[in-house]
ZAMARGU-4260 file (C-alpha; in steps of 0.2 Angstrom, whole numbers, plus 5000, padded with zeros to 4 digits):
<rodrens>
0) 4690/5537/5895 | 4706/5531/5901 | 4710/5550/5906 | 4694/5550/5917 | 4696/5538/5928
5) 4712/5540/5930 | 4708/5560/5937 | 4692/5552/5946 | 4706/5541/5956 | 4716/5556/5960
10) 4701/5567/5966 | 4695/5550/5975 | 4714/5552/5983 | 4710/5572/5985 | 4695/5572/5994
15) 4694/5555/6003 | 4676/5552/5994 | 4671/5549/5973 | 4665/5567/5970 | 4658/5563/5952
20) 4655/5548/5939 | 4666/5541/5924 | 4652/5536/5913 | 4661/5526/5897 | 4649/5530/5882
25) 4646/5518/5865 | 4634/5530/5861 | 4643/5544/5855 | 4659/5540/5860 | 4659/5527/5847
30) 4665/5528/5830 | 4653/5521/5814 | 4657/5505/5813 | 4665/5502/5828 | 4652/5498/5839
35) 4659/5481/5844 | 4675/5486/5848 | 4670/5502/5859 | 4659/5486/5869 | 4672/5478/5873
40) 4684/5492/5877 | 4672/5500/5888 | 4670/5484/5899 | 4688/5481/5899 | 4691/5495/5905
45) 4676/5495/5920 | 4682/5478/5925 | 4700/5488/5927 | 4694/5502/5936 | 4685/5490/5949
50) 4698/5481/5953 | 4708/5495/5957 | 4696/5503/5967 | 4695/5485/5977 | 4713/5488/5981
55) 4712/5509/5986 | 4705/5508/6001 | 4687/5511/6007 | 4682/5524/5994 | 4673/5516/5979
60) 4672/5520/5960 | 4659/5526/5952 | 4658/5521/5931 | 4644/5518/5923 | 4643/5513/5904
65) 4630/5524/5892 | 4623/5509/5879 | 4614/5515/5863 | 4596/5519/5862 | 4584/5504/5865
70) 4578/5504/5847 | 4597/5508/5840 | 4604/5493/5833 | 4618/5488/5842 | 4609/5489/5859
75) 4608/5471/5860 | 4625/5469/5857 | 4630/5482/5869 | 4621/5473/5883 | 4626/5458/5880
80) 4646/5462/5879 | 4645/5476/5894 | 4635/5469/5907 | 4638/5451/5901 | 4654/5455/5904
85) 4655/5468/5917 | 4639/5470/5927 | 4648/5467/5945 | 4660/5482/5940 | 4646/5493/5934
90) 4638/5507/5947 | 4625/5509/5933 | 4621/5510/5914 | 4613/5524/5905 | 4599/5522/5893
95) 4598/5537/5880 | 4583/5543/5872 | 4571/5535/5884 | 4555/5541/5876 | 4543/5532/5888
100) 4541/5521/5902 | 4541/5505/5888 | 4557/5510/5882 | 4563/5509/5900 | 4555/5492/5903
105) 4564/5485/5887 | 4580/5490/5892 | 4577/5486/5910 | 4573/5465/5903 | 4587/5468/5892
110) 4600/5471/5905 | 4593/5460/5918 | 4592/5446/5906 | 4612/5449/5902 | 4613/5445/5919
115) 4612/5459/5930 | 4598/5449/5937 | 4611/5441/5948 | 4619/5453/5957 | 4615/5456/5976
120) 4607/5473/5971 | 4599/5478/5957 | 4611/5488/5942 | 4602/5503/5942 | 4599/5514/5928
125) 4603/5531/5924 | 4589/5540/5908 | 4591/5552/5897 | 4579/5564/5891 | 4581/5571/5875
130) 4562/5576/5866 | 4546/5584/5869 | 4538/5567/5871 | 4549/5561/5884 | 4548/5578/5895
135) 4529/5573/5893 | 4534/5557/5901 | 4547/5560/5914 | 4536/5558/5930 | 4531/5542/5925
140) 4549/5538/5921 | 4558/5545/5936 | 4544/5532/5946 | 4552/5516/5941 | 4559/5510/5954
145) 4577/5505/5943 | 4578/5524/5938 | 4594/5532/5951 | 4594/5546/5941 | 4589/5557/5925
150) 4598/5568/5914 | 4592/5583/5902 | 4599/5579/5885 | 4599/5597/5878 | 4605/5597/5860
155) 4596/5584/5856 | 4582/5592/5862 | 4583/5608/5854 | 4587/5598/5838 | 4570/5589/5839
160) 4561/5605/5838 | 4565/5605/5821 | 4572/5624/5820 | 4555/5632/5829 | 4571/5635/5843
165) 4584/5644/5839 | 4603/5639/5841 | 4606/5651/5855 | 4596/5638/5866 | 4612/5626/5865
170) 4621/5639/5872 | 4626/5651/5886 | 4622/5670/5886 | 4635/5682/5893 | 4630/5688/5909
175) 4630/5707/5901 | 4613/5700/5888 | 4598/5701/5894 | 4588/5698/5876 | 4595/5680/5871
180) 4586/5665/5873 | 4600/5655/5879 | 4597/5636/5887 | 4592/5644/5903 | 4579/5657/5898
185) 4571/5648/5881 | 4554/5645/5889 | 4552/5628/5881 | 4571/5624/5888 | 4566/5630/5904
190) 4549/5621/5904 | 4558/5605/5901 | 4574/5608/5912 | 4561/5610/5928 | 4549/5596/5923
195) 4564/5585/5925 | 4568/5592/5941 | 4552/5590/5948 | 4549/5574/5942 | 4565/5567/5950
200) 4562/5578/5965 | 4546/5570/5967 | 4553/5549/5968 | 4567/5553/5976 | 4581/5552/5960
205) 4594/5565/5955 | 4592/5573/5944 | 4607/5577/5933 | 4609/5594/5922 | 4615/5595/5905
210) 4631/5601/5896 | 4639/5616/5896 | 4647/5618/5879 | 4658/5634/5882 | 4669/5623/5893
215) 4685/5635/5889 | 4673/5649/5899 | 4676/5642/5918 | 4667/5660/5922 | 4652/5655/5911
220) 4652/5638/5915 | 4653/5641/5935 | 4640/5653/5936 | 4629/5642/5923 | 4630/5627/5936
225) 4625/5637/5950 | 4609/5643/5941 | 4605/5626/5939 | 4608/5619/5958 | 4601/5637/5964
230) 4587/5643/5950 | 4581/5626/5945 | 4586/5612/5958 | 4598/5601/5952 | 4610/5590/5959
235) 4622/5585/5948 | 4628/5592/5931 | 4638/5583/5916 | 4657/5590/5911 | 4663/5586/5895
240) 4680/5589/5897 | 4691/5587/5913 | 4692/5607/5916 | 4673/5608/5920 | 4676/5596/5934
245) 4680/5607/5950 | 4672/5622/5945 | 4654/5613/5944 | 4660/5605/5961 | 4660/5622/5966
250) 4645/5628/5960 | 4636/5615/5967 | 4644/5616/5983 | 4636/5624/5997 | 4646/5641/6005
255) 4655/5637/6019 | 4644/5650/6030 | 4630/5639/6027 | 4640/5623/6030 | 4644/5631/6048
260) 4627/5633/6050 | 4621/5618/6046 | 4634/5608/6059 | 4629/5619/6072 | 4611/5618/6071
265) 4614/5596/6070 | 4627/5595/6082 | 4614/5605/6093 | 4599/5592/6086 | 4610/5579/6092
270) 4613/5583/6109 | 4594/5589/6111 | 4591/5569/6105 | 4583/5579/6091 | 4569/5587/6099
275) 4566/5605/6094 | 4578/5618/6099 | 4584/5633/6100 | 4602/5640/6089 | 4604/5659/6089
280) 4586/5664/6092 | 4577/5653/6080 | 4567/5637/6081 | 4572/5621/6074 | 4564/5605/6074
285) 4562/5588/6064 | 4558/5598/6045 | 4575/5610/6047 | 4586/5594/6053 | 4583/5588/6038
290) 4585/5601/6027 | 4603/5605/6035 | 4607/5587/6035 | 4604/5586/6017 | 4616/5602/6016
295) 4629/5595/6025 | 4628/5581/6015 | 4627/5588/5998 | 4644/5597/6004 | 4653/5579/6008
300) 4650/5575/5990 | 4654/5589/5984 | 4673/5587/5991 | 4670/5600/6005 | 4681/5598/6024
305) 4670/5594/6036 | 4672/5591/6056 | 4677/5575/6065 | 4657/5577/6072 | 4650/5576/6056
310) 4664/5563/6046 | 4656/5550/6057 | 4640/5549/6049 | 4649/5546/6032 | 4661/5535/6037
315) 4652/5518/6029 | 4645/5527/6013 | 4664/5537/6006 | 4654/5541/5988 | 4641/5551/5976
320) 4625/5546/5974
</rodrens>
């Protein structure tokens, strides 16, 4: 954990903007028996990375803390230590194996009640997804208006199939096989994968892809996260080990040609007062402003260069959502 945030604050240096999220886990990233003591740690240390972040400049941290499941028994404990303790520090907290909208209710009162409740805005509050019963639910989930952004729990998922998928769903294929079932062709994977999509796409919340287990495969795992920005619209992705970091960024990066593009047709829009124009012989109006605005954002947070012209617009907001 300590290794994250220490690379997030050097990327944060890099890039003048927080191009991705430290999120601390007591879930898995605790040891049995040691749920109390990962509680504390992990609020210790978001308490540390905000106060350094107070003192960096404009550019602030993102760390969010992933609790145990609603009905696991050191949830209570887990709220009442890290946001009790840490809710100003907190960007968010994750809630896994949210199964329906009560679960998220339950752990929306929970975290509110450990005195979230008083913080200017509300702590938002990241989901995962991780069974058949939760895909069924997703839109309702990704409605709530607490929910910033929800995340495709694949292992688990496959796993609660009870073997009816086959391991090679928890995987990658190489780009030579054409025959697998691999996470990104399994049609029950799939199904699920774009039903979270949708669903987040649909309220306005990112949605955020699962793992990529082959992490010492940067060609696999580059080519894996532009499948899922490109083939199944999402926004975000989770790394599990520091390595993964820059080539997602990539991946989910737009190409530079588009990027030109794009601060052409705004730089035009702007001068036009955003009326419909003209830029190398095609029409553009209110609809395609927005979709190349989006483009040139999604390329800030990604780390990208942009022009003084376009800098501007991102000058008060210097991180991911």
């Amino acid at each position: 954990m300590k290794k994250s945030l220490q690379l997030q604050a050097e990327m944060i240096e890099e890039f003048g903007a927080c191009v991705f999220d430290v999120t601390l886990d007591c879930e898995d990233g605790a040891p049995a028996g040691g749920e109390i003591e990962q509680a504390y740690l992990v609020a210790a240390l978001a308490i540390e990375a905000k106060q350094k972040s107070g003192t960096a400049g404009l550019v602030k941290a993102r760390v969010g803390a992933r609790l145990h499941p609603v009905d696991h028994l050191s949830f209570e404990s887990d709220v009442q230590i890290i946001v009790g303790q840490a809710a100003a520090a907190l960007s968010y907290i994750m809630i896994p194996k949210v199964e329906s909208l009560s679960d998220l209710q339950r752990a929306v009162s929970a975290v509110d009640g450990a005195g979230a409740s008083s913080l200017n805005e509300a702590l938002p509050l990241h989901v995962l997804i991780e069974s058949p019963g939760a895909v069924r639910n997703v839109f309702e989930i990704a409605a709530h208006p607490r929910v910033q952004s929800v995340s495709f729990g694949l292992m688990d998922f496959v796993s609660s199939h009870g073997g009816a998928i086959g391991s090679q769903a928890m995987g990658v294929r190489a780009e030579s096989d054409v025959h697998s079932l691999d996470q990104f062709h399994h049609p029950l994977v799939v199904r699920a994968k774009l039903e979270i999509s949708s669903a987040c796409h649909a309220f306005g919340k990112a949605p955020s892809h699962c793992v990529v287990t082959e992490f010492r495969d940067a060609i696999a795992l580059e080519r894996s996260a532009r499948h899922a920005s490109q083939a199944f619209g999402y926004t975000r992705m989770w790394s599990i080990h520091p390595d993964q970091i820059r080539p997602i960024l990539r991946a989910f990066s737009p190409a530079q040609d588009e990027v030109d593009m794009a601060v052409r047709i705004i730089e035009e829009a702007v001068r036009q007062d955003w009326a419909p124009t003209s830029v190398d012989g095609k029409l553009h109006d209110r609809a395609s402003y927005r979709f190349f605005w989006q483009l040139i954002e999604r390329a800030f947070k990604t780390g990208r260069e942009l022009p003084a012209s376009m800098q501007m617009y991102f000058a008060a907001d210097r991180q991911i959502h």
